[in-house]
Structure formats: structure tokens, C-alpha cells
N, C-alpha and C positions, 0 to 999 in steps of 0.2 A: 339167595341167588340160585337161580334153577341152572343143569346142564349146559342148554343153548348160551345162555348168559356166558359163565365159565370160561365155553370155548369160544367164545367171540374173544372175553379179555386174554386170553392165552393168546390170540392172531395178532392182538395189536400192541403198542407200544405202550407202557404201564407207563407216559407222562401225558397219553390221551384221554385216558380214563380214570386219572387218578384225581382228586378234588380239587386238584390248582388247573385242570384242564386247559384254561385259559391259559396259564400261563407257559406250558406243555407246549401250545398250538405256536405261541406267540416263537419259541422257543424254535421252533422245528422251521417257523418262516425267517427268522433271521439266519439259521442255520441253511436254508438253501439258497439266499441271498449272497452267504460270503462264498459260496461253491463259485469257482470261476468260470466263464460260458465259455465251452472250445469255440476257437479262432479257424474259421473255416480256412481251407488253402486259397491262397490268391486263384481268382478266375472260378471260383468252382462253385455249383450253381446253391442256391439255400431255399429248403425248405421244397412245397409243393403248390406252386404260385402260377398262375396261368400267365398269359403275355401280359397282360394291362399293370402285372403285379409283381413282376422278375426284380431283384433288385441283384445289385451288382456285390453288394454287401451289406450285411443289416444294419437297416436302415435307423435302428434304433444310436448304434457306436457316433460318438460324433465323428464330424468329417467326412464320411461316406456320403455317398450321391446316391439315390434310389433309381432305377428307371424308370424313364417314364412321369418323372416330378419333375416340378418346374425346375430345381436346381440341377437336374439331367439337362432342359435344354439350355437351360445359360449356358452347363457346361461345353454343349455342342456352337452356338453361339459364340462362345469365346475362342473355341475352336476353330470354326470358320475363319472370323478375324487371322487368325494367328496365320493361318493356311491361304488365304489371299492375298491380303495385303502385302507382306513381305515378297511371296513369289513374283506375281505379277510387276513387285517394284524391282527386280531384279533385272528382270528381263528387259528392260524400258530400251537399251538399245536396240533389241531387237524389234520392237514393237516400234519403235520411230521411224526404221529403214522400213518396216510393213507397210506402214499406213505412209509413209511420201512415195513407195513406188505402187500402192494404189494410187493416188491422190496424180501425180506427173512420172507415169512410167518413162517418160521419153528422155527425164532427167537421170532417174532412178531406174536404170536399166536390168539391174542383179542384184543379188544382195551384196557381193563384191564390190561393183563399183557403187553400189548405195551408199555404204560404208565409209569408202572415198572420199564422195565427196560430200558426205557430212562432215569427216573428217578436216576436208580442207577445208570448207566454211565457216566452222564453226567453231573447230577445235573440240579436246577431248570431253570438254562439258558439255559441250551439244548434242552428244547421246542420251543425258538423261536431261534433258526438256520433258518438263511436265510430269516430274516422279512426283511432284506434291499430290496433284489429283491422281494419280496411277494408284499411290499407297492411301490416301481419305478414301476415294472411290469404290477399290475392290476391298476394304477392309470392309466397306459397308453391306457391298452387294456379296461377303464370303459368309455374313452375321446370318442375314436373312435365308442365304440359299442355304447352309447347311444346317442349322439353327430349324428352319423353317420346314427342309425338309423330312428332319427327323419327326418335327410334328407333326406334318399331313401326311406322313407311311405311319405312324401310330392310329391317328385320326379315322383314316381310309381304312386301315382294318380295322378297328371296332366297328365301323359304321357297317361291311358284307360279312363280320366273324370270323374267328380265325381257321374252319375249312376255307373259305371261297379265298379268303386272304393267302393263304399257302398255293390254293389252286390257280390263284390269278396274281403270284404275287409281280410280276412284271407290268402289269395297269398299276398295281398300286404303287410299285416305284415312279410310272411314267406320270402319273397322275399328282401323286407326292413332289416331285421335283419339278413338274411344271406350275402348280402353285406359288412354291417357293421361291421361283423363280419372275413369275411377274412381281411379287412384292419386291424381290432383291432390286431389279434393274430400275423401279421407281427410283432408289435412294444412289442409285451407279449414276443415270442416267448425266444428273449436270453437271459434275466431274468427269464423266466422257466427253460431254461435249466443249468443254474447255481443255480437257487433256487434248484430243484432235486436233483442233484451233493451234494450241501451242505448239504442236508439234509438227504442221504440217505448211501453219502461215509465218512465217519469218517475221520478225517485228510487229505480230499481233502482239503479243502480251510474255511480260516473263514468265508466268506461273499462275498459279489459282488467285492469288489475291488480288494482282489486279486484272486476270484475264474474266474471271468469277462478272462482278462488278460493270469491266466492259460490256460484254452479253444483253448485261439485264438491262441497263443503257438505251443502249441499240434496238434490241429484239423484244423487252421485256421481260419476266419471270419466266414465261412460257416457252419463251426464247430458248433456254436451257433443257426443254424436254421436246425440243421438235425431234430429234433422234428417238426418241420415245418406241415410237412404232419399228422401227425396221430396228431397233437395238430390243427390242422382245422378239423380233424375227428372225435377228441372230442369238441371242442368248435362251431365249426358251428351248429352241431344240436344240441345241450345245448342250444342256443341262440334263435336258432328259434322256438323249442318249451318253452324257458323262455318265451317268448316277446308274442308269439303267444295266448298262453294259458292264461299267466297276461291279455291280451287282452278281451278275450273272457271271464275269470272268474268273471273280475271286471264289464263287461257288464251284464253278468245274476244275477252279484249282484245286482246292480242298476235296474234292470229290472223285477227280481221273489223277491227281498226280502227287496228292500228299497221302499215304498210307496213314499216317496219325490224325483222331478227330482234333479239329479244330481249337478247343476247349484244352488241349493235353500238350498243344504244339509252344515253343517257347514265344515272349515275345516281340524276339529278334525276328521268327522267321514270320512269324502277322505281320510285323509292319514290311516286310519284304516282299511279303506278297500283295500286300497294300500299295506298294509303290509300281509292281509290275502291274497291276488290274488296272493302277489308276494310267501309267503311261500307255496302256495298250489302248482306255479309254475316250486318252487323251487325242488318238490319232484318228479313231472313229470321227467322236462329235466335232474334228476339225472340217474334217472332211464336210459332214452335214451342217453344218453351219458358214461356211466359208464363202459362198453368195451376199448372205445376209450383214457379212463383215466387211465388203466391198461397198453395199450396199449404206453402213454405217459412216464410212468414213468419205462416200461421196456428198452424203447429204449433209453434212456439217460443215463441207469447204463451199458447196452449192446452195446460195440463197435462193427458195423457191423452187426446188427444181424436183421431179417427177421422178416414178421408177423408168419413165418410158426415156427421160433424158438420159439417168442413169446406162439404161440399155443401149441407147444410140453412141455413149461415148465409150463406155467400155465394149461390150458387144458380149454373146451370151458364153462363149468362149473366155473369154476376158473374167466375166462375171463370177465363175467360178474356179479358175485358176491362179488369174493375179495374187500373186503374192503368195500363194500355197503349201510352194516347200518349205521357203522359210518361217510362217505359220504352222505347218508339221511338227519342224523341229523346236519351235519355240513354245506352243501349247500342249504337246505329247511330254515334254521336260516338266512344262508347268505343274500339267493335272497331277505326272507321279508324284513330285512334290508337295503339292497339294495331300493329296490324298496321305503320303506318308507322315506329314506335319501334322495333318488333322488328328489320325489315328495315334499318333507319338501322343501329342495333349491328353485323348482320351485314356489313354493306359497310363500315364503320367498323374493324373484325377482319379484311375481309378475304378475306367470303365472300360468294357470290352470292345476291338476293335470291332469297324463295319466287315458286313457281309458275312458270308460262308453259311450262316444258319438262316432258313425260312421260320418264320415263326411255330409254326404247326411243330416243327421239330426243335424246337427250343422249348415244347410246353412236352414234349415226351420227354425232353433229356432231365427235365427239373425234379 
């Protein structure tokens, strides 16, 4: 055995080179098999993985969710669910005094005496008319929008990269969420139009099962999607500026008024600021959608009837005020809710809440 020889076996471990080598090798793999892998800190990022390939936790441990994999968006999906449906079924008296003093302001004066005299007519169970469809409905249309739109903000930045994606990332939110959103209102759609019905016509129907049914009767299948159009009128740009704005509000939080990054903050105070982005949200896209929502619940009491009927009984004033304050306070409550519920699930699963990081700066921090 010459010098060079020598000093190679001198560098290396005498069960490499020794005549069982195999069994040396074999040795040294079981050996770093039982070494056990550090457990990264909750929330802290792994590894040097660009967007498409961030995972929340390695993805190998069972139970983990990866991002960005289909079991990321069920997670968000299930999410959604959990964050519509219940809220919106909450609120159901408020949303029944909305839509009858759209529907006969001249009954339905305030929300005060709204109240009143649903009160008197009906008694304490007549505020929640039509929670069946209220909780089927927005559980469906809460799958799809937030479900949906995590997909199409993933989507839409692969498709311009993650500069243009960072530089433009407010299209791809508005774009992401307006997607989402036609698919959501398809599956809203004909539980809105019998949640209306029940709640605005007296002695139409008691609830989804036989109001469902009646509809299709009467009007047919399609019958239940003539709201169709002016309920993507109001809920498309509801959504887009919901998501958009939650976007951008919870980013200048973390950015002008949280001294700690994002990723280091606890997360008591994410979903706190989850809940303030999303009610601050909530009282934007009321605002921008609020037409559209007058517009929803004229044409479901009005067989046949035009935007131009619409405009002539409420008038353009009307059109966008009816009902407003208390739509304020009843969707600005909701969205925080919303938003806080959503993100509670996703840190509850296991995942990071929304917003605060642009992607481009989530592929620096990793």
C-alpha cells in the first residue's frame, strides 16, 4: 500500500475500509436513521423552497399539510365552510329586517320598527325564517370562495412569476377572488332565492324543503337561478374588494404599526388582526356592493321585472342606501368574524394565517 493509500485510510473511518465494508456502510445508515430530525419551531419557515414549494411543516411527519397541495386546499375549503355558514346563520335577524324594508319600506320603516313588527307578527321565531337555506347556502358559497380563492392567487402567480406576482400582487388578489367567486354564487344562488322568498313572502313556504320544491313547480329548475345575474353583481365585487382590501389592510398593519415581523408575532395577535382587516373590510365591499343587494332581493319578490322597474320603484337614491346602516353593521360584524374563524381553523390545522407577506418576500424569508 503506497503513501497516498495510507493517508486516505488514516481520513476515513476503519469500518469503511475494512473487509466487511458492506457491512460498515450498512452500519453507519442505520446509525443515522435512529439520529432523531430537529422539530422545527411552530410557524418557522423549512428549508430553501421558493413559493410553489413552502410547506407549513415537513411534509414528510404525518399529519402536516404542505402548501400549496391539494390537502392545503380542502384545508382552506373546510375553512371557508366553517367561516360562512355559521356567521351568516347568526345574523339571520338581521338580514330578514334588511331584505323586508328593501322589499316594503313603507311597512318596514327602520330597523327599529322593522323589528317591531316582525316581532309582533310573528313572534320570536320569525326572526330566524330561512336559517336552513342561510346555513346550506353560505356554507357552500364560503367552500368555494375561500377554498377557490386560495387556488386562483396561487394559480395567477405562477402563471406572470413571482416578480410580476409581488409587483402586481393586488390584480392577482382581484382576479383570484373574482374567480372564486362566480364559481361560489353558482352553488349560493338557489338557497338565496328561496332564503328571500321565505323571508320576505308570508305564507310562501316554511323553509328550504318545501320552499326548494315550490320554485321548481312553478318557475322550473332555472327558476332558482334567475337571481343569478344581479347576485354575481352583488357578490363579485363584495368579494373582490373583501379579499383585496383584508389584503392590503392586514399588510400596512404588519408593516406601519406592528414593530415585530409577522412570522415572530404570537398567534393571539394574527388572528386579531385578522379580525380588524377583516371588519374594516367588511365595511368597504358593503359599501360597493350595496346596489347590487337591493337589486337581489327586488327581483326574487318581482316576477319578470327589469333593472329599469327596479330603478323606477326604488329610485337611484334608494338604490343605494336602502337598508345600509344596518347592512354596515351586520356585514362589517360578519366579514371580521369571518376572517377570524377562517384563520383560527388554519392555525388550528396547522397553517399560517392570511396576508401580511407578498410572496416575493416570503421566497427571501425561507
Amino acid at each position: 500500500m503506497d503513501l497516498s493509500d495510507r493517508s486516505r485510510q488514516s481520513l476515513l473511518p476503519s469500518f469503511l475500509y475494512s473487509s466487511g465494508s458492506g457491512l460498515g456502510i450498512e452500519r453507519m445508515m442505520l446509525a443515522r436513521r435512529s439520529v432523531p430530525k430537529p422539530v422545527p419551531a411552530p410557524g418557522a419557515p423549512i428549508g430553501n423552497a421558493s413559493m410553489g414549494s413552502v410547506v407549513a411543516q415537513a411534509p414528510s411527519e404525518p399529519g402536516k399539510i404542505e402548501l400549496y397541495s391539494p390537502m392545503y386546499y380542502a384545508a382552506c375549503t373546510a375553512g371557508g365552510i366553517a367561516s360562512c355558514g355559521p356567521t351568516h346563520t347568526a345574523v339571520t335577524p338581521l338580514d330578514l329586517v334588511k331584505c323586508n324594508m328593501q322589499i316594503d319600506p313603507a311597512k318596514y320603516k327602520s330597523i327599529s320598527s322593522g323589528f317591531g313588527v316582525l316581532l309582533k307578527e310573528q313572534g320570536v321565531r320569525g326572526f330566524f325564517r330561512g336559517w336552513v337555506p342561510t346555513l346550506l347556502g353560505y356554507s357552500a358559497q364560503g367552500a368555494g370562495k375561500y377554498g377557490f380563492y386560495e387556488f386562483f392567487k396561487k394559480y395567477y402567480s405562477d402563471i406572470v412569476g413571482p416578480e410580476y406576482a409581488s409587483k402586481y400582487k393586488t390584480l392577482i388578489y382581484l382576479a383570484g377572488s373574482a374567480s372564486a367567486e362566480v364559481i361560489a354564487d353558482v352553488a349560493l344562488c338557489p338557497f338565496e332565492a328561496v332564503k328571500v322568498r321565505v323571508q320576505t313572502q308570508p305564507g310562501f313556504a316554511r323553509g328550504l324543503s318545501d320552499g326548494l320544491p315550490k320554485i321548481v313547480k312553478s318557475e322550473g329548475a332555472l327558476g332558482l337561478y334567475k337571481g343569478l345575474v344581479p347576485l354575481w353583481g352583488r357578490q363579485i365585487p363584495y368579494t373582490m374588494m373583501k379579499f383585496v382590501s383584508f389584503e392590503t389592510i392586514v399588510e400596512m398593519i404588519y408593516k406601519y404599526y406592528i414593530p415585530t415581523p409577522k412570522d415572530q408575532c404570537s398567534k393571539s395577535l394574527q388572528l386579531g388582526v385578522s379580525f380588524a382587516g377583516g371588519y374594516a373590510a367588511g365595511i368597504l365591499c358593503t359599501i360597493v356592493s350595496h346596489p347590487a343587494d337591493n337589486l337581489v332581493s327586488f327581483f326574487n319578490n318581482a316576477k319578470g321585472a327589469s333593472v329599469g322597474d327596479a330603478m323606477k320603484k326604488l329610485g337611484l337614491w334608494g338604490l343605494f342606501t336602502r337598508g345600509l346602516p344596518l347592512r354596515i353593521v351586520m356585514v362589517g360584524t360578519l366579514t371580521g368574524a369571518q376572517w377570524l374563524i377562517y384563520d383560527a381553523f388554519k392555525v388550528m390545522v396547522g397553517l399560517p394565517t392570511t396576508g401580511g407577506i407578498t410572496p416575493i418576500e416570503t421566497d427571501k424569508k425561507i
